[in-house]
VEXMAR-745423 format. One record per residue (C-alpha): x, y, z. Coordinates in steps of 0.25 Angstrom, whole numbers, padded with zeros to 4 digits, always signed. Layout:
N
XYZ
...
***
This chain:
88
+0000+0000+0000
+0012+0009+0000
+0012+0020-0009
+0024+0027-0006
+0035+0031+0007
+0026+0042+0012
+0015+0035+0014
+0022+0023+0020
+0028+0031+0030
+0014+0039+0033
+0006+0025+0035
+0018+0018+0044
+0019+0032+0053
+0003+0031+0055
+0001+0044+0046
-0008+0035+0036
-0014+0026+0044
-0018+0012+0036
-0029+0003+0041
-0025-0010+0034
-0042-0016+0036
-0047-0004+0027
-0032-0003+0020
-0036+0012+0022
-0025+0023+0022
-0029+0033+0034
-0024+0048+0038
-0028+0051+0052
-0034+0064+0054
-0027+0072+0065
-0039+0078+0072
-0038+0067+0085
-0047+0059+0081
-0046+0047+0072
-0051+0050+0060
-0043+0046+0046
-0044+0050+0031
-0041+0039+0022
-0031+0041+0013
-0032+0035-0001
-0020+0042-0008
-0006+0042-0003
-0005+0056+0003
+0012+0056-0004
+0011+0047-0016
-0004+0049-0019
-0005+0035-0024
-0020+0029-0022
-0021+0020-0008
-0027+0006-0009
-0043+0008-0006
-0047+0009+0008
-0054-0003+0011
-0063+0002+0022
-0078-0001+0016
-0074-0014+0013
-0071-0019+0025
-0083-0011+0031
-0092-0018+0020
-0085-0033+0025
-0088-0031+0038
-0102-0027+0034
-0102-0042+0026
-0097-0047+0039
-0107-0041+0048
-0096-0036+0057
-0095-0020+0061
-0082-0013+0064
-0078-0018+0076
-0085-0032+0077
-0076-0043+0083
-0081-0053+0072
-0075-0044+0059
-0063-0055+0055
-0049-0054+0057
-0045-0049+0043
-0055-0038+0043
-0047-0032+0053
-0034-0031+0045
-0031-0030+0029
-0033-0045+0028
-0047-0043+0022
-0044-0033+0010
-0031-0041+0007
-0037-0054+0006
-0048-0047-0003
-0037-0041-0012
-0042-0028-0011
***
């Protein structure tokens, strides 16, 4: 998923901050709280991000009947395993 040095460096210091479930590429928002914009562009390179994956793990869940949260949501739900398996 790398793109080039900067944005390496910016996902391994936490300045990017990737959520390997949704393979989603996040910049916090410094107000406090912890709310995130998701980046789909390199902020250096500008070359295109791999697509969040966020709905589609909601919309499996859905299939599942599990909510957020829900002891009963399988294992590789809760890391990249899922989307990787699916070749996405």
């Amino acid at each position: 998923m790398s793109c080039c040095l900067m944005f390496d460096c910016a996902v391994k210091e936490k300045v990017i901050i990737y959520i390997p479930k949704y393979r989603e590429f996040n910049v916090l928002v410094p107000d406090g709280g912890s709310s995130f914009i998701t980046i789909m562009y390199c902020p250096w390179c500008a070359s295109k991000l791999p697509s969040p994956l966020r709905d589609a793990w909601f919309d499996i869940l859905d299939e599942l009947g599990c909510e957020p949260g829900d002891k009963d949501i399988p294992p590789e739900m809760q890391t990249d395993i899922w989307w990787r398996d699916k070749g996405l």
